[in-house]
C-alpha positions as CSV (number, residue, x, y, z in Angstrom):
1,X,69.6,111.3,24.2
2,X,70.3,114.6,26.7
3,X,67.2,114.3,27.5
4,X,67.9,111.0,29.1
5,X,70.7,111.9,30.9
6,X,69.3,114.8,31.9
7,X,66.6,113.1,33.4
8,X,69.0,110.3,35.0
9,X,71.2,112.7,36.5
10,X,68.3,115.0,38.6
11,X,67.0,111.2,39.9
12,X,70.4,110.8,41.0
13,X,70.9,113.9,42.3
14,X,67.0,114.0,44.4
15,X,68.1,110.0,45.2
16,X,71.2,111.5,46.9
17,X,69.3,114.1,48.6
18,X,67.2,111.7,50.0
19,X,69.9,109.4,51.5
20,X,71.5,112.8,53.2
21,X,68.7,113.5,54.8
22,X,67.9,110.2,55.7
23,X,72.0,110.2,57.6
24,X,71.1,113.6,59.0
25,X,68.2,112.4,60.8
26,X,69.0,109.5,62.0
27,X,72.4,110.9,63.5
28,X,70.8,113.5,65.0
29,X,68.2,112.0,66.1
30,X,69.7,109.0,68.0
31,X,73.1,110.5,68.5
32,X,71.8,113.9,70.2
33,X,69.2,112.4,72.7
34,X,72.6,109.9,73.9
35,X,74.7,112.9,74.1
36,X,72.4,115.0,76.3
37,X,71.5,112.5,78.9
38,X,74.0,110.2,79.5
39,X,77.1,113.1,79.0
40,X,74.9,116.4,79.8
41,X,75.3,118.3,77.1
42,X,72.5,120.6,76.0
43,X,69.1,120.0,77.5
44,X,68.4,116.1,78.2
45,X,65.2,114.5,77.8
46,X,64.7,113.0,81.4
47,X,61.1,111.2,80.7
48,X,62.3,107.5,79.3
49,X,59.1,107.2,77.2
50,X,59.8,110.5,75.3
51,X,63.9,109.6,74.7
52,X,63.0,106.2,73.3
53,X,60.2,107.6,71.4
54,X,62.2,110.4,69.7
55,X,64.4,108.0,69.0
56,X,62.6,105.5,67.0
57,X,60.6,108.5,65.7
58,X,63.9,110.1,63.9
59,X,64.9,106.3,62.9
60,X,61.6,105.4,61.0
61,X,61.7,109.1,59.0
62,X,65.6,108.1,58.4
63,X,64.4,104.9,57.0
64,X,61.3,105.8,54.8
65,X,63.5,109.1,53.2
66,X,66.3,106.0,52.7
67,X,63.6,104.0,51.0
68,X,62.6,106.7,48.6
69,X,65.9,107.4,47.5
70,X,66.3,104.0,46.6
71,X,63.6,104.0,44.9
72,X,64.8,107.2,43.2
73,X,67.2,105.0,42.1
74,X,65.5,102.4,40.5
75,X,63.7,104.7,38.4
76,X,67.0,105.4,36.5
77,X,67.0,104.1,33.1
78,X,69.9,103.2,30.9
């Protein structure tokens, strides 16, 4: 039976990685490029093709490690 738990907890635990990595990103990401060209702080990304794309870049990764710790999750049994 530990070894069950044991098991159950490390999913949780990689699960909850993923979904602070997935916050991390996508506030950094999309909160940062805002920050630096519309308030000038730190260096701003001027071209508008490169501050949408990095945007929608850090978004995607956000949403795919999101996606995996769900899925993390799913593999718990009980």
């Amino acid at each position: 039976m530990a070894g069950k738990n044991a098991r159950n907890e490390a999913l949780k635990l990689i699960a909850s990685w993923f979904n602070g990595a997935s916050l991390t990103i996508a506030g950094a990401g999309v909160a940062l490029p805002i920050l630096s060209r519309y308030l000038d702080i730190g260096t701003a990304i001027w071209r508008p093709e490169l501050f949408w794309n990095s945007i929608v870049i850090c978004i995607g990764c956000a949403v795919i490690l999101h996606l995996l710790g769900q899925y993390m999750v799913g593999a718990i049994n009980d």
